[in-house]
C-alpha positions, 0 to 999 in steps of 0.5 A: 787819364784825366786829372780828375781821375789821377787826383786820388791816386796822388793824394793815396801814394803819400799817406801809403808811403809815410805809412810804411816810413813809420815802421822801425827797422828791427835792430840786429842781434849782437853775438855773444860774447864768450872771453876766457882767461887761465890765471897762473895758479892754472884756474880757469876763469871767463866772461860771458854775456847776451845782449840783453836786447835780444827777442825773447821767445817762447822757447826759453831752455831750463836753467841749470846743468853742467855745474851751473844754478840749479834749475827751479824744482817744479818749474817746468811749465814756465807761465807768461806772467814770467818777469823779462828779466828772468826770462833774459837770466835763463836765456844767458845761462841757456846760452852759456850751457850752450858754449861751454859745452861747444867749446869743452872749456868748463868740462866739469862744470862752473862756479858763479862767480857774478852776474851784472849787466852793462852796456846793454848786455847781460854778463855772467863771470865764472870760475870752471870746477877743474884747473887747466891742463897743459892742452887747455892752456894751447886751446883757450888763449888768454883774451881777456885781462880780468 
């Protein structure tokens, strides 16, 4: 090949590869993070949270369940319009519903207690709706001092 011939291949190889520098890599997702704590009088309590970094997509689950917030009534059909914060609200209690169901610790259901939000995750803390009982207490080790 001659020079002449080489030369916009040299000046096309740059551009493409600073092109393809430029795109941000997609930041991994942080688990969730669930932390129980069962107090002297036999109460049940725990943290969960999100990040609040999370994609946010178009399959949002309903909030509401097993003793949580009540769903929104005639909500069904969720708009785009939608407000990302309260999209990320359902996605946690969509998450929390998920865990507590997977690990049996609120059989009962759950009082709120909090909702805030921290170093970029979204937390929830909550007080189950029955006390523990003696297996509880040898299944959920206390993890977490609040």
């Amino acid at each position: 090949m001659t020079m002449k011939k080489l030369l916009p291949l040299t000046l096309l190889v740059p551009i493409v590869l600073s092109a393809c520098a430029g795109k941000p890599k997609p930041q991994p997702k942080e688990p969730d993070m669930f932390a129980t704590n069962i107090k002297d009088t036999n109460r049940k309590v725990f943290n969960f949270s999100i990040s609040a970094n999370q994609d946010k997509g178009d399959n949002k689950p309903e909030r509401g369940g097993a003793g949580g917030p009540p769903s929104k009534a005639g909500n069904k059909s969720k708009t785009k319009s939608e407000n990302p914060q309260e999209r990320l609200l359902d996605e946690l209690f969509a998450h929390l519903e998920t865990t507590l169901s997977d690990t049996g610790y609120c059989r009962e259901g759950y009082t709120e207690i909090d909702t805030y939000e921290s170093s970029g995750r979204l937390h929830i803390l909550g007080a189950c709706n029955e006390v523990a009982t003696p297996e509880d207490k040898r299944q959920f080790a206390n993890n977490y001092g609040y």
